[in-house]
VODRENKE-197250 format. One record per residue: residue number from 1; x, y, z of N, C-alpha, C in turn; residue in one letter. Coordinates in steps of 0.1 Angstrom, whole numbers, plus 2048, in hexadecimal, padded with zeros to 3 digits. Layout:
+-----+-----+-----+-----+------+------+------+-----+-----+-----+----+
|   i | nc1 | nc2 | nc3 | cac1 | cac2 | cac3 | cc1 | cc2 | cc3 | aa |
+-----+-----+-----+-----+------+------+------+-----+-----+-----+----+
| NUM |   X |   Y |   Z |    X |    Y |    Z |   X |   Y |   Z |  A |
...
+-----+-----+-----+-----+------+------+------+-----+-----+-----+----+
This chain:
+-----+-----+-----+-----+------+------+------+-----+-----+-----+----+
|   i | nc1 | nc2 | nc3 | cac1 | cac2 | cac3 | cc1 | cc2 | cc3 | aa |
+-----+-----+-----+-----+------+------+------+-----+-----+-----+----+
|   1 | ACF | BE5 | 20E |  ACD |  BD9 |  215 | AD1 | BDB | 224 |  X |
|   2 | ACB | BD4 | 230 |  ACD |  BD5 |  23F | AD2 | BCB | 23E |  X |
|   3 | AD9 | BCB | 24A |  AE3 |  BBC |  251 | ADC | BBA | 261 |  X |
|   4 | AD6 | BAE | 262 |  ACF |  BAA |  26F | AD6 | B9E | 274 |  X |
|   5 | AD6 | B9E | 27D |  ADC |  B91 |  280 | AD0 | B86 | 289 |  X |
|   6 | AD2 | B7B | 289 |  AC5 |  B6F |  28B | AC5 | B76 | 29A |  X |
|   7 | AC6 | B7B | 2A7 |  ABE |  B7C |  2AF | AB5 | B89 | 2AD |  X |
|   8 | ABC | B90 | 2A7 |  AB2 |  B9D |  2A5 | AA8 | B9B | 29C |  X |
|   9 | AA8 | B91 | 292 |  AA1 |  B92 |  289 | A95 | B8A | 290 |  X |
|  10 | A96 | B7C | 29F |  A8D |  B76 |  2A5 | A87 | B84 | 2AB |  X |
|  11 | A8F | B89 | 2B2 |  A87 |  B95 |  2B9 | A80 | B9D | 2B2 |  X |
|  12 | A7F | BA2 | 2A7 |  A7A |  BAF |  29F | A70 | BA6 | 293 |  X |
|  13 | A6E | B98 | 291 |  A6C |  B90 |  288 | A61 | B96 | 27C |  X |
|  14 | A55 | B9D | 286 |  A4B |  BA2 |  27F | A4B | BB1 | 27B |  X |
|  15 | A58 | BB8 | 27B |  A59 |  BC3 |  278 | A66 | BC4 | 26A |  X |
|  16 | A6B | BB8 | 26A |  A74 |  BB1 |  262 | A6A | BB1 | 25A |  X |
|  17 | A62 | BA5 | 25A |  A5C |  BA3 |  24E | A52 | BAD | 247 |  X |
|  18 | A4E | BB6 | 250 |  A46 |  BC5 |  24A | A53 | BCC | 242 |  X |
|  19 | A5D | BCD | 246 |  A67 |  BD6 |  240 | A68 | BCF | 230 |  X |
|  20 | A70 | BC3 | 230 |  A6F |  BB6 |  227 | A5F | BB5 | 21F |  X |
|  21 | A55 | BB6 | 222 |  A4A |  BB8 |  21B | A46 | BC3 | 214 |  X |
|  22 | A50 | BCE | 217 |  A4F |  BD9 |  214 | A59 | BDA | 205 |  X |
|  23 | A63 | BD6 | 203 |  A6D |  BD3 |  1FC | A7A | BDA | 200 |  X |
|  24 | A7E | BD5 | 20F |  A8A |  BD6 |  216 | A94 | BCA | 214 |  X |
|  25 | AA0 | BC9 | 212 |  AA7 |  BB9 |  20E | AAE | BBA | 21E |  X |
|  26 | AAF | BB1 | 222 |  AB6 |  BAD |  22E | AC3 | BA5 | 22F |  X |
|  27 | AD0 | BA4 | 234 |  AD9 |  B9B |  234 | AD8 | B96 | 243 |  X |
|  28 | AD7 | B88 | 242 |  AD3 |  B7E |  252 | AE2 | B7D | 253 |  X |
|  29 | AE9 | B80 | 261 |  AF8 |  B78 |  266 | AF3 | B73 | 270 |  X |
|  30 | AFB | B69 | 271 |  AFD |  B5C |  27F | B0E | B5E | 281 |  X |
|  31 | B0E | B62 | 28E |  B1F |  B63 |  294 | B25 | B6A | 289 |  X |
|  32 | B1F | B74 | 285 |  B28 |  B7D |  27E | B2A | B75 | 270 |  X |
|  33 | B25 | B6E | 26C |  B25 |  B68 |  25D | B1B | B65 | 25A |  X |
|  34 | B1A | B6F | 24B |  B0D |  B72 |  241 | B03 | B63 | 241 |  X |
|  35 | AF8 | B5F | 244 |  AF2 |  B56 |  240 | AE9 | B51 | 238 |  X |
|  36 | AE2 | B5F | 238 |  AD4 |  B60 |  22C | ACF | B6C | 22A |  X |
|  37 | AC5 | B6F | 21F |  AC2 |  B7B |  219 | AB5 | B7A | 21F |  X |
|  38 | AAD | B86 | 21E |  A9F |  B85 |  224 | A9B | B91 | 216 |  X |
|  39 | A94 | B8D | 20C |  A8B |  B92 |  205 | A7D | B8C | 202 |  X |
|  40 | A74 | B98 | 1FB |  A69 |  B92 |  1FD | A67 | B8E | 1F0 |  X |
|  41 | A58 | B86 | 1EF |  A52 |  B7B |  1E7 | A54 | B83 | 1DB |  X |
|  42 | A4D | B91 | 1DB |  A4E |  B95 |  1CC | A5B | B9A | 1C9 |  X |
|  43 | A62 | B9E | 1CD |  A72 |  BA0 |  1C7 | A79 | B93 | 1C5 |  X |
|  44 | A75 | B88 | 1C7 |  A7A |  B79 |  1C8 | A74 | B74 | 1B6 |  X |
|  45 | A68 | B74 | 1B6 |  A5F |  B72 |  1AD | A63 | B7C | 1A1 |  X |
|  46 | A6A | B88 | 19F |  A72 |  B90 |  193 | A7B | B80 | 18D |  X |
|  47 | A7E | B82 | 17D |  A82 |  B7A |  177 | A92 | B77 | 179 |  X |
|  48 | A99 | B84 | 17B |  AA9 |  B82 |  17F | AA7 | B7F | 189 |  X |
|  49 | AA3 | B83 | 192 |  AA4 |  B76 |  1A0 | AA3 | B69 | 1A0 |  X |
|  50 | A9B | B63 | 199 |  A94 |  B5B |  19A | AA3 | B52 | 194 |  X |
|  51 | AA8 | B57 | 187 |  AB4 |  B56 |  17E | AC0 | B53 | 18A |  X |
|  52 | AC0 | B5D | 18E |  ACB |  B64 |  19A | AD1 | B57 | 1A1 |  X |
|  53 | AC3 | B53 | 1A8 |  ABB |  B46 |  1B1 | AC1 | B35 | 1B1 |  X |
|  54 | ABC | B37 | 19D |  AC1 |  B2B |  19A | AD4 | B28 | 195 |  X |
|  55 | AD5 | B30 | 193 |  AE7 |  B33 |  196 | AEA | B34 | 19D |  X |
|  56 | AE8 | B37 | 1AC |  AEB |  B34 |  1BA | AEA | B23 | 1BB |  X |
|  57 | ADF | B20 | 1BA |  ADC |  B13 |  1BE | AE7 | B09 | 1B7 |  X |
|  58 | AE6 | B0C | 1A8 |  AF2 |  B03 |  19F | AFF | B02 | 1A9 |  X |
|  59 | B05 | B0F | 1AA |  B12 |  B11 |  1B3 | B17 | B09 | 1BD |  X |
|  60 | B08 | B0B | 1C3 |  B05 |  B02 |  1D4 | B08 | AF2 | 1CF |  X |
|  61 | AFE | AF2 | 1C5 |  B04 |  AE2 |  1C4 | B10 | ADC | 1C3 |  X |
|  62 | B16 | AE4 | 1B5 |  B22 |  ADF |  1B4 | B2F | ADD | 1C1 |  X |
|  63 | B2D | AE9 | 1C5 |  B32 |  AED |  1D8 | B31 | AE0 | 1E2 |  X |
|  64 | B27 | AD9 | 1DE |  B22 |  AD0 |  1E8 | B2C | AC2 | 1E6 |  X |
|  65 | B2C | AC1 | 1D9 |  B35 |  AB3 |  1D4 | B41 | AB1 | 1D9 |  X |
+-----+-----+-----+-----+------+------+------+-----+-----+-----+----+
């Protein structure tokens, strides 16, 4: 996995997403704190992800209350 951070990743965007379409995973930071994953459609679409995905989201919810 690479670590990009949101200006580089505006700058490099379409070379990001070639790398990422290739099956590169990316970690996005803002000010130095992790923000988002950058994977592509078909490693998203595998069934433990997908799994992975919806047990993140549960988490998030309950986090939210």
């Amino acid at each position: 996995m690479k670590s990009i951070t949101t200006n580089e990743l505006q700058d490099q965007l379409s070379k990001i997403i070639k790398e990422v379409e290739a099956g590169e995973i990316y970690s996005v930071s803002r000010y130095s704190k992790p923000v988002a994953f950058l994977i592509s459609k078909d490693e998203f679409d595998k069934k433990e992800c997908k799994a992975c995905m919806d047990d993140l989201r549960s988490i998030a919810k309950k986090l939210r209350k």
